[in-house]
Structures are given as structure tokens and as C-alpha cells.
C-alpha positions as CSV (number, residue, x, y, z in Angstrom):
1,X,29.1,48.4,-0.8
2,X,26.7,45.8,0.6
3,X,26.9,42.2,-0.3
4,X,23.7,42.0,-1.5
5,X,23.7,45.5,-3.5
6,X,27.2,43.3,-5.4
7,X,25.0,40.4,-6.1
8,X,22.0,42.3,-7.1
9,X,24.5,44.5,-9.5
10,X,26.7,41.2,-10.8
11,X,23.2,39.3,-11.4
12,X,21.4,42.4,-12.8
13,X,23.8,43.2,-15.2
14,X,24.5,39.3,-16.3
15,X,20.6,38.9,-16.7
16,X,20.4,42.0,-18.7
17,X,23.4,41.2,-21.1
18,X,21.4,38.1,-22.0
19,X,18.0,39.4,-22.5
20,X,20.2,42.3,-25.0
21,X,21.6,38.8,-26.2
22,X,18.7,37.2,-26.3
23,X,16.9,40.1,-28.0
24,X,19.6,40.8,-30.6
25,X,19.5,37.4,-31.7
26,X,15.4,37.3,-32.3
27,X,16.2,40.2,-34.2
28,X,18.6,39.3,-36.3
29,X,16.9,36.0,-37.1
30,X,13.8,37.6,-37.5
31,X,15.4,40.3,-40.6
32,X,17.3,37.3,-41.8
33,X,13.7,34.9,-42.1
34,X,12.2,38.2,-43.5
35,X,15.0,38.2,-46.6
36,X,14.1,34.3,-46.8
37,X,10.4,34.6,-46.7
38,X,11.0,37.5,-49.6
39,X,12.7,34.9,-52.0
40,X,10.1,32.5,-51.2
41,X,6.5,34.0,-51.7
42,X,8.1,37.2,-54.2
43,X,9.7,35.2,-56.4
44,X,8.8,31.0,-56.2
45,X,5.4,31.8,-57.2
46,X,6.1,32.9,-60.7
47,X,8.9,30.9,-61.5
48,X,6.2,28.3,-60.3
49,X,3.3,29.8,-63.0
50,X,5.8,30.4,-66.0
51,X,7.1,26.6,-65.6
52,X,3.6,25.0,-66.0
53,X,2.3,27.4,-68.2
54,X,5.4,26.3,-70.6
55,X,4.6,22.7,-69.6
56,X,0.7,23.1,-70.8
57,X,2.0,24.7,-74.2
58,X,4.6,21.8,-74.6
59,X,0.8,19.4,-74.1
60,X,-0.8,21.2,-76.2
61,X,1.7,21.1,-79.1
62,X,2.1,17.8,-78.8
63,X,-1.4,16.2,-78.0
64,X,-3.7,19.2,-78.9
65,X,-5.1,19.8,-75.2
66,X,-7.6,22.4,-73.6
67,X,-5.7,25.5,-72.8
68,X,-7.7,26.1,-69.9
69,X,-5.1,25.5,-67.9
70,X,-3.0,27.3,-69.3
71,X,-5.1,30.6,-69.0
72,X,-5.5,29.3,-65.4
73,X,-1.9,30.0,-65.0
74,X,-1.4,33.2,-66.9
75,X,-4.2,34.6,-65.1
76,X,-2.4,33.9,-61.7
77,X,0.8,35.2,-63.1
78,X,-0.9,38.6,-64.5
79,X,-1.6,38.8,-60.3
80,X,1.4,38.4,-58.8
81,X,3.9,40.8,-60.5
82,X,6.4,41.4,-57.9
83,X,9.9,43.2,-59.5
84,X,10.5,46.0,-61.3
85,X,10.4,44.9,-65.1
86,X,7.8,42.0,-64.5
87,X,4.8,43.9,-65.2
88,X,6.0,44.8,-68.9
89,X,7.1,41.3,-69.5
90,X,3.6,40.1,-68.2
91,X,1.9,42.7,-70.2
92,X,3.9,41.2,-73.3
93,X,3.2,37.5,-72.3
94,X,-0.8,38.8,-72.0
95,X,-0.7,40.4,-75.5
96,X,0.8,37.2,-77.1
97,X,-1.8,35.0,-75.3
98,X,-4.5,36.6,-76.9
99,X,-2.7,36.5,-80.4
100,X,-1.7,33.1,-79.6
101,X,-5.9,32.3,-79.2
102,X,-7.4,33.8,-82.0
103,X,-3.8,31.8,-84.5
104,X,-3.6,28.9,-81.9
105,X,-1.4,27.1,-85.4
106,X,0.7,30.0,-85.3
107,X,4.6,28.4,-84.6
108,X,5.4,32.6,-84.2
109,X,3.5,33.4,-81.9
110,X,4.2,30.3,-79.8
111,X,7.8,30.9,-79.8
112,X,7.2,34.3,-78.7
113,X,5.1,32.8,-76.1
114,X,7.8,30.8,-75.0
115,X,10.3,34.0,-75.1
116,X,8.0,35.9,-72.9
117,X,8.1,32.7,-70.2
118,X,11.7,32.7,-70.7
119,X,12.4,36.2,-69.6
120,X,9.7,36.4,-66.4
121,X,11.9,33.3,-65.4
122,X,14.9,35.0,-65.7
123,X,13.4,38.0,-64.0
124,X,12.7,36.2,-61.3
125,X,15.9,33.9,-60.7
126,X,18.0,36.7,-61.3
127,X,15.8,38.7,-58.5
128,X,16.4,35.6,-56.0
129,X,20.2,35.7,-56.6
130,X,19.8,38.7,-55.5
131,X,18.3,38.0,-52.6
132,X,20.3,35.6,-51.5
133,X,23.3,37.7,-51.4
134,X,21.3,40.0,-49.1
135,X,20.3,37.3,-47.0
136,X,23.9,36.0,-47.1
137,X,25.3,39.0,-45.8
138,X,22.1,39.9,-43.2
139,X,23.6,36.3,-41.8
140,X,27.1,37.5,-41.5
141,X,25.8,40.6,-39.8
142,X,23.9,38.7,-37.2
143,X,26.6,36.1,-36.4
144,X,28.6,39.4,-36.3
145,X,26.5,41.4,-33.7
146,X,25.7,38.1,-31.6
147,X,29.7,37.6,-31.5
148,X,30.3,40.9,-30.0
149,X,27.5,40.8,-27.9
150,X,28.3,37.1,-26.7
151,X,31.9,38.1,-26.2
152,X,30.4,41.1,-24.0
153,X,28.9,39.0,-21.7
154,X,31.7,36.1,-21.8
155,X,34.4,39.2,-20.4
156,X,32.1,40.2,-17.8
157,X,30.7,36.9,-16.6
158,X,34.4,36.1,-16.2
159,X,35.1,38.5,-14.2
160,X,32.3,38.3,-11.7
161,X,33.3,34.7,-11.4
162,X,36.8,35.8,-10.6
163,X,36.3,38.5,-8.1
164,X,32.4,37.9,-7.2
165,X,33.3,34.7,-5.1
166,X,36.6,35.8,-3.7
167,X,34.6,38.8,-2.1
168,X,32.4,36.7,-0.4
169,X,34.7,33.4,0.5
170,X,37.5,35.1,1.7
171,X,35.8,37.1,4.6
172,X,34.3,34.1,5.5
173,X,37.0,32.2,5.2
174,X,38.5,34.6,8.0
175,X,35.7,34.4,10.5
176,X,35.6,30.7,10.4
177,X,39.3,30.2,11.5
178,X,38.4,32.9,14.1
179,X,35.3,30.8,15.1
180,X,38.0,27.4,15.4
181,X,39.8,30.1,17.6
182,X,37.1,31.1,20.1
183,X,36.0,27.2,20.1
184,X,39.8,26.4,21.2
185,X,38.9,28.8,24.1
186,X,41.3,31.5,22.5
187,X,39.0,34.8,23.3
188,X,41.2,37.2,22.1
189,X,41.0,36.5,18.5
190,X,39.1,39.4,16.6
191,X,38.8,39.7,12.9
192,X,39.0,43.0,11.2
193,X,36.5,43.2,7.5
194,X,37.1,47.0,5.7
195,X,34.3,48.9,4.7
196,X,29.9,49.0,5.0
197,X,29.0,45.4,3.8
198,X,27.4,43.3,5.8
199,X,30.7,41.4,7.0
200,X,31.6,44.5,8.8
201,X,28.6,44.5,10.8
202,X,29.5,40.6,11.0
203,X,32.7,41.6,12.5
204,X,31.4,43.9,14.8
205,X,29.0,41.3,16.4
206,X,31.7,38.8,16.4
207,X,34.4,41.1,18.5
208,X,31.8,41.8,20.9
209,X,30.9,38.3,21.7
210,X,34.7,37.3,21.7
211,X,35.0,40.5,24.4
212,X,31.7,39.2,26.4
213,X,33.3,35.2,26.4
214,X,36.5,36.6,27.7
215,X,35.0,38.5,30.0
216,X,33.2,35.3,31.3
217,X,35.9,32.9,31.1
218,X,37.3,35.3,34.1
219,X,34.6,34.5,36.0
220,X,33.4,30.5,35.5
221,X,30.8,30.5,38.5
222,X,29.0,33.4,37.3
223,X,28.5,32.1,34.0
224,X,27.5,28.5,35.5
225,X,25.0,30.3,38.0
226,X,23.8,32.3,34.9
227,X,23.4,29.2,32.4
228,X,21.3,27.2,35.8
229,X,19.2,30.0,36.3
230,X,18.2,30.4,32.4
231,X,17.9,26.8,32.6
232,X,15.3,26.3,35.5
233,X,13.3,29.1,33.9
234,X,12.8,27.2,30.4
235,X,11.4,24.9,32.4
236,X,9.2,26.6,34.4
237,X,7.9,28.2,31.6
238,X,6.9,24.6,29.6
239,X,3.3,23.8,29.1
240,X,4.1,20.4,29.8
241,X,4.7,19.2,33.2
242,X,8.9,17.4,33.3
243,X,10.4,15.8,36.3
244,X,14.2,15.5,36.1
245,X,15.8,12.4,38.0
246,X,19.6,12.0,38.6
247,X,21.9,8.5,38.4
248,X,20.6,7.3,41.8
249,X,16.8,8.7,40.9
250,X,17.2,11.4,43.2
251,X,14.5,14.4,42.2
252,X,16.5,17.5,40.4
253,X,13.7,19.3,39.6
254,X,10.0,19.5,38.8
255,X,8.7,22.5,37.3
256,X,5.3,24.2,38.0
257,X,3.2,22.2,35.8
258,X,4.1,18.9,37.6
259,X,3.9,20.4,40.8
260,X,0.5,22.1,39.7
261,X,-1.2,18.6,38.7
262,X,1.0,16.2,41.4
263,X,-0.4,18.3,44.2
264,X,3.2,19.0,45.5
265,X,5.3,21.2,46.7
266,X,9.2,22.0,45.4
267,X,10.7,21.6,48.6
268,X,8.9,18.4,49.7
269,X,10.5,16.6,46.7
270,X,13.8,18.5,45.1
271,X,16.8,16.3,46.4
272,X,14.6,13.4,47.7
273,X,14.5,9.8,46.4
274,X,11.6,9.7,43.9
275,X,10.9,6.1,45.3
276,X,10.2,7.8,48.5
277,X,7.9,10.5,47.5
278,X,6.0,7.6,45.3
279,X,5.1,6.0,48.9
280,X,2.8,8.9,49.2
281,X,1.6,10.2,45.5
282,X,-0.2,7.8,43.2
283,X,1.0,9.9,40.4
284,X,4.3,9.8,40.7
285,X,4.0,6.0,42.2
286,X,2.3,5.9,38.5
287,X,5.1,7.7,36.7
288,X,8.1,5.4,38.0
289,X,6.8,2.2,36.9
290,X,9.7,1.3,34.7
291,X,11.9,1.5,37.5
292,X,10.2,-1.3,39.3
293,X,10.5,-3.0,36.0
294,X,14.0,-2.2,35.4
295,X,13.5,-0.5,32.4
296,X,15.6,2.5,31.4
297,X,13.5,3.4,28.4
298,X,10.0,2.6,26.9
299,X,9.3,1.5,23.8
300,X,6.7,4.0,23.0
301,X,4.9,6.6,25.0
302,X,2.0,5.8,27.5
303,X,-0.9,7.5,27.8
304,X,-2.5,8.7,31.3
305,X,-6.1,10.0,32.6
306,X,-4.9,12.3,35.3
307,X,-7.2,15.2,36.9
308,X,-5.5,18.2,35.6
309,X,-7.1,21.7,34.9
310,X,-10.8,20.9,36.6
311,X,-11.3,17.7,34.7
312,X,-9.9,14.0,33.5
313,X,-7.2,15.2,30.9
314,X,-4.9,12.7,29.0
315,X,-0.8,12.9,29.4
316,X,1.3,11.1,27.3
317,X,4.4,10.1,29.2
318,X,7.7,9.8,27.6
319,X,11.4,8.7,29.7
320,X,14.2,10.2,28.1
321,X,17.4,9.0,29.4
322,X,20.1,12.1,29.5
323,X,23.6,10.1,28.2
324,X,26.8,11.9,27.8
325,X,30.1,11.1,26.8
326,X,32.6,12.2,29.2
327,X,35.6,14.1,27.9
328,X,38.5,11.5,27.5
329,X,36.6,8.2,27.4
330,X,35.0,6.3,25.3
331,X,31.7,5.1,26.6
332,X,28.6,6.9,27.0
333,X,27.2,7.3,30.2
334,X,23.5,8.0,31.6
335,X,23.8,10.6,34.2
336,X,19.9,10.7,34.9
337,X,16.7,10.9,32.9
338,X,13.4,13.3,32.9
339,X,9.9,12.5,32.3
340,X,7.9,14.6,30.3
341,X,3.7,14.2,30.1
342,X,2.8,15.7,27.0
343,X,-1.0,17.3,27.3
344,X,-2.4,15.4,24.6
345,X,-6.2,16.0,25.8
346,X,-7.4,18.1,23.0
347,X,-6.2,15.5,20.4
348,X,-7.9,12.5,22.5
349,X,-11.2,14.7,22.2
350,X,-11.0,14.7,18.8
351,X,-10.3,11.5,18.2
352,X,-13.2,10.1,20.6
353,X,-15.6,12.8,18.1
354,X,-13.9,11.3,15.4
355,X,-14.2,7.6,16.5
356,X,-17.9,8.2,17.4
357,X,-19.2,10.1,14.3
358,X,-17.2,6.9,12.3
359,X,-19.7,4.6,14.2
360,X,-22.9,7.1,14.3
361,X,-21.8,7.3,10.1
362,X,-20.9,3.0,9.7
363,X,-24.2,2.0,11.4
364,X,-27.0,4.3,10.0
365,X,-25.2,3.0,6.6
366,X,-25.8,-0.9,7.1
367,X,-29.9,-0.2,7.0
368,X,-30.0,1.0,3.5
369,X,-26.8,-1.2,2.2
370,X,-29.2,-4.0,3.3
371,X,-32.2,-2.7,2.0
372,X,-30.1,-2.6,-1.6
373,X,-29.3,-6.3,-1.3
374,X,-32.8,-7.0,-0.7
375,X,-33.8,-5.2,-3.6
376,X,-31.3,-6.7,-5.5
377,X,-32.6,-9.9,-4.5
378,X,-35.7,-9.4,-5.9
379,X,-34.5,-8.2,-9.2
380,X,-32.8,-11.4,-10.1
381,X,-36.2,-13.2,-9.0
382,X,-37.3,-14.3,-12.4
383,X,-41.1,-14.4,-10.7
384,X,-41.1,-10.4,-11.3
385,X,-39.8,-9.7,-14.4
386,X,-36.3,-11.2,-16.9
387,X,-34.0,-9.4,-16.7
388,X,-32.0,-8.6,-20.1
389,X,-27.8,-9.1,-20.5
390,X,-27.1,-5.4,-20.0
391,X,-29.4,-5.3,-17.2
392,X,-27.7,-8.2,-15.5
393,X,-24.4,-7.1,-16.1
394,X,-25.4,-3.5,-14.0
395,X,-27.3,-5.5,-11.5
396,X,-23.8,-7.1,-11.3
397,X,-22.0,-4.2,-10.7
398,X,-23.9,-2.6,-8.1
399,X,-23.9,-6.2,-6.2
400,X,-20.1,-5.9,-6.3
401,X,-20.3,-2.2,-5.1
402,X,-23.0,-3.2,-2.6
403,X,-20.5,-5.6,-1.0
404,X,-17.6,-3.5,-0.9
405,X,-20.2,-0.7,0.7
406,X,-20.7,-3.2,3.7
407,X,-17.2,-4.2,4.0
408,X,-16.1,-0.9,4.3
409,X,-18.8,-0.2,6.9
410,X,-18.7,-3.6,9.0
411,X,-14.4,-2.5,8.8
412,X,-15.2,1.0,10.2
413,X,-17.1,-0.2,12.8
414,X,-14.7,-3.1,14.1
415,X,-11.9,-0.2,14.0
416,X,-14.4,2.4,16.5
417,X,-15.0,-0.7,19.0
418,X,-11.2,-1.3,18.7
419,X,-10.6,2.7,19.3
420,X,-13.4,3.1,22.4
421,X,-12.3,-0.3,23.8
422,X,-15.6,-1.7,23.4
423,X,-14.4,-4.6,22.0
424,X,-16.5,-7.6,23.1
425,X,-15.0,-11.0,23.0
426,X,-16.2,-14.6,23.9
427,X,-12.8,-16.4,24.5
428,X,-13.3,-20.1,24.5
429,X,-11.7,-23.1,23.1
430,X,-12.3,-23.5,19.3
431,X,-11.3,-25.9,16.4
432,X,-8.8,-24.3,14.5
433,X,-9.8,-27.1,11.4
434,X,-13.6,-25.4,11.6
435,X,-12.4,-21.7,11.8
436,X,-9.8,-22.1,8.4
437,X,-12.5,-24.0,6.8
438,X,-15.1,-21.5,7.0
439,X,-12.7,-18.5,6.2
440,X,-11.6,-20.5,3.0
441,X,-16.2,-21.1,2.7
442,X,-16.2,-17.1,2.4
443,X,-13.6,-16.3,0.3
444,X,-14.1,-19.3,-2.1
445,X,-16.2,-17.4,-4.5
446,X,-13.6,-14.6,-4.4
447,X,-10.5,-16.9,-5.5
448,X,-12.5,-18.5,-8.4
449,X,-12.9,-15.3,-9.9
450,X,-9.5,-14.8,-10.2
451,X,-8.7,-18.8,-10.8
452,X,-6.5,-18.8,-7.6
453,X,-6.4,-22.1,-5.7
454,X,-7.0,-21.8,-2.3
455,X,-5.2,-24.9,-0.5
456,X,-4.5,-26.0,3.2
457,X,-2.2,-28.4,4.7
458,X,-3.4,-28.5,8.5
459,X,-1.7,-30.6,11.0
460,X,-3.3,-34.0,11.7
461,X,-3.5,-33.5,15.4
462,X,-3.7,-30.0,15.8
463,X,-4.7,-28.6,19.2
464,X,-7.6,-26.4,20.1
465,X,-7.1,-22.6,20.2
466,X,-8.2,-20.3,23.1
467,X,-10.0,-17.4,21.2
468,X,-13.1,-15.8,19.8
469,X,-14.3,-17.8,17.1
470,X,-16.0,-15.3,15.0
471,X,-13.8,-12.2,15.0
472,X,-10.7,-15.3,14.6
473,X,-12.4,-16.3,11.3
474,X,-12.6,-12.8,10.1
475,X,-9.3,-11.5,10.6
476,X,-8.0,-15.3,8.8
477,X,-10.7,-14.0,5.9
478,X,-9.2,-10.9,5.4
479,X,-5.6,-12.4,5.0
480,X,-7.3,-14.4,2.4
481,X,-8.8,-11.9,0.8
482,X,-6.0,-9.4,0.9
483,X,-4.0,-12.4,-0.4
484,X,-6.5,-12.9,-3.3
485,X,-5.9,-8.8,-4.2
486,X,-2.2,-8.9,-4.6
487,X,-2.1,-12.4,-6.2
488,X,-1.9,-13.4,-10.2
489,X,-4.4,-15.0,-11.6
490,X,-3.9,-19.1,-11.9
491,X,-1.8,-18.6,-9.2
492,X,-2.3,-21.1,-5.4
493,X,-2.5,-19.3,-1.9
494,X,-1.6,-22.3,0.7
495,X,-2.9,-22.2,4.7
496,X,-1.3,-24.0,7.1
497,X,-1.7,-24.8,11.0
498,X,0.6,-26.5,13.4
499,X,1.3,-27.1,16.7
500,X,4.6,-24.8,18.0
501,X,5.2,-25.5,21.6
502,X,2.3,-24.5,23.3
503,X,0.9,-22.2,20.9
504,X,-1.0,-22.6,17.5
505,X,0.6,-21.3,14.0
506,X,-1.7,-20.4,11.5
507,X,0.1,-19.1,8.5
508,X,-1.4,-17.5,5.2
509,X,1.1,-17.1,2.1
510,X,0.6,-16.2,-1.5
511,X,3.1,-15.6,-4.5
512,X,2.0,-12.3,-5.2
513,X,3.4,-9.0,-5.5
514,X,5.2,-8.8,-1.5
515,X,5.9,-5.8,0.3
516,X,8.8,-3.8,0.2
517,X,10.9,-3.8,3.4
518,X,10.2,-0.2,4.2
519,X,6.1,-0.6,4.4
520,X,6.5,-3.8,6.1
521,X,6.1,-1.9,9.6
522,X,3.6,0.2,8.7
523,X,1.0,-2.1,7.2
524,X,-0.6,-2.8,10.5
525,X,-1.3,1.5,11.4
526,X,-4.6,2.3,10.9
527,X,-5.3,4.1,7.1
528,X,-2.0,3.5,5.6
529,X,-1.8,1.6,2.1
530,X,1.1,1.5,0.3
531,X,2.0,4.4,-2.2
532,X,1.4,3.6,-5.6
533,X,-1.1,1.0,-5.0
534,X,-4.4,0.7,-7.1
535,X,-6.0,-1.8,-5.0
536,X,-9.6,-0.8,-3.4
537,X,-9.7,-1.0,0.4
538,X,-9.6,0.9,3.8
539,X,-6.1,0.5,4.9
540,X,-8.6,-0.5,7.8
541,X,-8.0,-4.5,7.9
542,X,-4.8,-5.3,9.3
543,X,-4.6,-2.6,11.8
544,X,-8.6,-4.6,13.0
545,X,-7.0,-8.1,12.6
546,X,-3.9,-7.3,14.3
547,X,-5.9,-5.7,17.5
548,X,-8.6,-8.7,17.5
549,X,-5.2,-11.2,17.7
550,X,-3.6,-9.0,20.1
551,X,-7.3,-8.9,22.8
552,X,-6.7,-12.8,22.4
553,X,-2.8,-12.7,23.8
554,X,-1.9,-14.1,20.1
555,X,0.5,-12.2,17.6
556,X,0.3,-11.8,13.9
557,X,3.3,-11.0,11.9
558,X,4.5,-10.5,8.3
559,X,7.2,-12.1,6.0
560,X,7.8,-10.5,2.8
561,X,9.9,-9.6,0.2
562,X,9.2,-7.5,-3.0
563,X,8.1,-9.9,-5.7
564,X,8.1,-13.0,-4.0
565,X,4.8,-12.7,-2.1
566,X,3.8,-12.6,1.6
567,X,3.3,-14.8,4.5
568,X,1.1,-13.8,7.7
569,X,1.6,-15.9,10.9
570,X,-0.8,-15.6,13.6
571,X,0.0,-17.4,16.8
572,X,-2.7,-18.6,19.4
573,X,-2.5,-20.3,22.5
574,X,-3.8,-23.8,23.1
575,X,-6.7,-24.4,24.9
């Protein structure tokens, strides 16, 4: 029997012993909440009448009261006659009623009243005893039938968990100690599985590769020419172009692609020093850069413009080193490296559409953002009209949304000059007193809303900084202002600048809510915000502020810790 027919059988029957379960027990409980329900609504309800009815004759005996009530209640009662007997009784109770209102003074006919009450009462409690045995013993029959049945499925879930895993572990049990057997180079080890499950096919395949490895193990060169030839075609067959290098940078191989867009042929450079073959191919004299600068491995991929399939296509180059350990040592060893140049053209494409509808999008917005402030001007111009609190309060709003409009927009269009490379700066030497004064000037307004006190502590004879003035000031603004964001209210953000060798520190710190160590190398990518924040912005800033710092050979880093707030240093050189 197959291995899955057992599983679908073992399950099958499991599921369907608890749905019988399950159903058995809905039933039960539902005939035993039908002998409940009976005593309940049958019965409750005329104990309930009789019991005020005698409570409004007791009232009326004793303080002369309306029997309206009363009849209220008998009239009920005369409805909801329910056991065999109860009619009569009611019938009785109904005849002395009327008596009872024609002689109300009559202590006979009260007492008969009373007698009538008395025996619809017993009627009743006598019926719900009853009852209550049947529901009694409906309970003992369910707990009975759910026994059995639970007891059912108990037996058999027992013994699929006895013999169920046992059928399945032990075979493979077996073909793992024959796998440890062919891994210790021991090709005659077969396994033998009875029957038509699937381990017998299992078996099958594994005795005919143990039979094909032994086969080979006679014959080591075949297998070694066989492995080098599957080998080279792989990488023939990549879309990407690879150049494999040995120890001493000989060239192993280069497969068609590279060949294709290097302009070369396989036997002009398989076996030859790739430093040679650089002497007369810019791409390849391109490609081996990092061995002139002794590097084994680069940080991140590089991206080339190479001609390549009839016009300037982008490659991304990546080194990978190829390090082995050798059997019986200890220490790794690099035996060569490849380069691969991933064809990342059609994502570059993209990008540049992306990058250029951002800017076509970012500028055609700043005319009518500009028109609203304007407008917005003129509504708070007394000279055309007052303006009432709830109209002030909107006007408010949509200044607020105004301003994070054009922040957004002046943001996407730093980050498309920053993409295209279009990225025009004026470099010269600047105050670094004048450029912290007039980013604390434009984020004042900010901090007062949220009481924060912006404070500096600049050094006395701090030097001049080589960098672009404006674009300097904005990226020290928008550490302010992301400061301001993540900071408590009556809290103090301090800026400081020193002198550091020959360099400039500019540092901005808060006390507010920090970064967690795993976002703190991600904050400068373009679009990323940490998860779970609620704070408005781009995820655009950083990733501007750290190129604009990086155009100006500066730095800007980060120092935080959950809870404890931040601190961004930027580093200039001195002018």
C-alpha cells in the first residue's frame, strides 16, 4: 500500500471518528437541552401564574385590593394548560373565579380558590419531577454514548500512533545509514524495502545510483572529464558574462557572453595572465582594477556602461573569491576568483523613467503649492475680509499641509538630481557659526511648537568649512527637524561644532525615542522608515543629506540607542 493511501486512510478515519464524535455529542446535548427547555417553558409558567394569583388573593383579603390582577393572571393560566389533568383543574379554578366575583365575602369559595391553586401547583411540580428524571437519565445516556464513542477513537488513534510512524521512520531510518554508507565511499551498500509504497520505488532509485557511483569510482578520469565538461557548459549557457581567474590571476575561462561584449577570442586569453591581456582591452583593464589596488574583494558591486548588444548597456560587476578548505588543514584558502557582470540595463531604464517622471511630477507641483500659499496669504489679509476662529483654524491646517506638500516636493527633487547626477554644487569656504545659525532660524518656529529648546555650544575658534553653503544648511535643518519629530515635548536638542584635526564636527543630538540597532544602517537608503513608525515624512531626507555630505568629501554618521535618543555627526574639511 502507498504511503500516502496509509496517511489518507489513518487521517480519514481519525477525522471521521471525531466529526461521529463531534456529531453524537451535539446530539445528545441538543435532546438533553430539549428535556430542559420542556421543564422550563411547560411547566415554570404556571407554577409562575398560580403563585401570584394566590399572592393577589392573600392582598385582597387583607387590604381589599382590585382583582384585576388577579384576572390578569387566571386569564394567562386558562392559556397555557400544558399536562394531562391541568385543563380540568383550570376549568375548576375558572368556575370558582366567577363564583368567587359575584360572593367576593364568601371565605368558601376563597378557600376553594386556594385548593384549585394548590392542585395546578402540584400538577405542575410533580410534572417537572418528572422531567427531571428524564433529563437525568437522557444525561447518563449521552455521557454513555460519548464514552464509547471517545474510547473508539482513543483505541484507534493509539494505534495509528504506534504503527503509523514506525512505517514511515523505520524505512527511512534504513536509507539514511545507507546514504552515511555511499558518503563513506562504500558503493556496494543497497537497501531492500518490501512491497508497492513509495519506499520501494525509493529503493529502486537508490540501488541504481549506488550501481552507477561504483561504476564510476572505477573509472575517476571519466567522471572528472564528465563533471568539467558539464561544468564549462553551465557557463556557456549564463546570460551573464563570468571570467574565472586562478591563484596567480591566470585566465581559466571566459564564457561566450564575455567573449561576446570583450571583443575576444577564447584562445587569445584561456591560460594567459589577465594583466597581460588588460595591456590591450580597456574592459578587462577596467575589470581588474582591484588588483592594482590590492583588493581581494569589493565592498559592494560596481556598476559599468559598456557597449554590449548594439547599444550602452549597464553591468554590475561583482569579485567573488573561490576559498576552500583543504582536506586535513585548518585554514581556508583562496584558490582563484571569477567576475561576474550582471546585465542590469533594463532595471537602470527603469529607474532613469522613474527618476525623471519624480522630477517631471515634483516640479509641475511647486507652481500650484505656491499659488496656495499666495492665496493663503491673502486670506489672513484682514484688508479683504475677518476671518472667523473655525475659519482660522482650517486656514491653519491647510498651511501646515501646504508646507509639508512643498517639503515633500523640494525632497523629491533633491533625491532625482542626486539619482541623474545632476547635482550642482558651489564648494567654497563658509562660516560654519552662520550655516548652524540659520538652520536653528528655520526650524525655530518648529521647536516652539513642541516647547523643545534648541541650544548650541560652538567652538570659540572654529575653522571655516569647505562646502556648499546652502545644500550644508539644509541637510543640518533636516537633522533638526527630524530631531524635533522623535523628541518629547519640554525636552532640549543641543548642536555643537569643533575643530577635529583638520576636519570640522558638527553634531546634532536629541533625547528622544533612538533607533534600534538593526535600522541603524538602513536609515540612510532611500524610502525606508522604520516599521511601526507614525511619523509623516518621505524616508527621503537622510538618504539626500547623506549624498549632499558625501559630493562635499564629508561623512555623516549616526549614534543611537533605543530610548536614549540620537546623535548625527557630520564631518567637513577645513577650508
Amino acid at each position: 500500500m502507498k504511503i500516502k493511501t496509509k496517511l489518507t486512510l489513518g487521517v480519514g478515519l481519525l477525522f471521521f471518528l471525531i466529526v461521529l464524535l463531534v456529531a453524537l455529542g451535539v446530539r445528545q446535548l441538543h435532546t438533553l437541552a430539549n428535556d430542559t427547555e420542556n421543564i422550563l417553558v411547560d411547566n415554570y409558567n404556571s407554577l409562575d401564574y398560580s403563585r401570584n394569583m394566590l399572592k393577589e388573593l392573600d392582598k385582597f383579603e387583607l387590604e381589599k385590593q382590585s382583582l384585576t390582577k388577579f384576572n390578569s393572571f387566571l386569564e394567562l393560566q386558562s392559556k397555557n394548560i400544558t399536562e394531562i389533568g391541568e385543563k380540568e383543574l383550570t376549568e375548576n379554578l375558572l368556575e370558582d373565579a366567577r363564583t368567587f366575583q359575584k360572593q367576593t365575602d364568601n371565605k368558601v369559595v376563597i378557600a376553594q380558590i386556594r385548593n384549585d391553586l394548590n392542585d395546578i401547583m402540584k400538577l405542575n411540580m410533580d410534572s417537572i419531577q418528572r422531567k427531571s428524571i428524564v433529563a437525568s437519565h437522557t444525561a447518563d445516556k449521552a455521557i454513555l454514548w460519548i464514552s464509547i464513542t471517545g474510547s473508539m477513537c482513543f483505541i484507534i488513534a493509539f494505534t495509528l500512533l504506534i504503527n503509523l510512524p514506525s512505517n514511515i521512520a523505520d524505512p527511512i531510518r534504513d536509507l539514511t545509514e545507507s546514504i552515511r554508507q555511499i558518503a563513506g565511499k562504500n558503493y556496494s551498500r543497497r537497501v531492500h524495502f518490501e512491497g508497492h509504497s513509495e519506499f520501494g520505488d525509493l529503493a529502486k532509485s537508490f540501488n541504481t545510483m549506488a550501481e552507477k557511483l561504483q561504476e564510476y569510482s572505477d573509472s575517476n578520469l571519466a567522471r572528472l572529464m564528465m563533471e568539467k565538461k558539464r561544468i564549462e557548459t553551465l557557463i556557456n549557457n549564463m546570460h551573464d558574462p563570468v571570467i574565472g581567474l586562478d591563484d596567480s590571476n591566470k585566465i581559466l575561462f571566459a564564457n561566450e557572453e564575455a567573449l561576446k561584449i570583450s571583443g575576444l577570442k577564447a584562445e587569445d586569453v584561456t591560460g594567459k595572465p589577465v594583466q597581460e591581456v588588460a595591456l590591450y582591452n580597456d574592459l578587462i583593464r577596467s575589470l581588474i582594477q582591484h588588483l592594482a589596488n590590492n583588493s581581494a574583494a569589493e565592498s559592494k558591486p560596481e556598476t559599468l556602461k559598456i557597449y554590449a548588444d548594439n547599444k550602452e548597456s549597464y553591468f554590475e560587476k561583482q569579485l567573488v573569491p573561490i576559498i576552500i578548505l583543504p582536506t586535513g588543514e585548518t585554514e581556508k584558502k583562496e584558490i582563484g576568483s571569477f567576475i561576474i557582470l550582471r546585465n542590469v540595463t533594463a532595471h537602470k531604464e527603469l529607474d532613469y523613467a522613474k527618476t525623471n517622471f519624480i522630477a517631471t511630477v515634483s516640479h509641475e507641483f511647486k507652481t500650484p503649492i505656491a499659488s496656495m500659499k499666495m492665496s493663503l496669504q491673502l486670506l489672513e489679509n484682514e484688508g479683504i475680509g475677518t476671518l472667523n476662529d473655525e475659519q482660522k483654524h482650517l486656514i491653519s491646517g491647510i498651511k501646515d499641509d501646504t508646507r509639508r506638500l512643498l517639503r515633500t516636493t523640494s525632497e523629491l527633487l533633491n533625491i532625482t538630481q542626486v539619482e541623474t547626477g545632476k547635482t550642482q554644487l558651489n564648494i567654497e569656504a563658509c562660516n560654519i557659526k552662520k550655516i548652524i545659525k540659520d538652520a536653528v532660524e528655520t526650524t525655530r518656529n518648529l521647536a516652539e511648537q513642541k516647547h523643545i529648546l534648541l541650544q548650541t555650544e560652538i567652538q570659540e575658534n572654529v575653522s571655516q568649512v569647505l562646502a556648499d553653503q546652502e545644500k550644508t544648511t539644509w541637510v543640518i535643518s533636516n537633522l533638526i527637524t527630524n530631531a524635533i519629530r522623535y523628541s518629547y515635548e519640554n525636552s532640549a536638542i543641543l548642536l555643537t561644532a569643533a575643530n577635529r584635526d583638520n576636519l570640522v564636527t558638527i553634531t546634532v543630538k536629541d533625547n528622544g525615542l533612538g533607533i534600534s540597532s538593526q535600522y541603524k544602517d538602513k536609515i540612510f537608503d532611500k524610502y525606508f522608515r522604520i516599521p511601526g513608525s507614525e511619523k509623516e515624512g518621505t524616508g527621503l531626507g537622510l538618504a539626500i543629506s547623506k549624498e549632499f555630505i558625501e559630493a562635499q568629501c564629508g561623512t555623516i554618521t549616526v549614534d543611537s540607542e533605543l530610548g536614549s535618543g540620537s546623535t548625527f555627526t557630520i564631518t567637513l574639511k577645513t577650508a
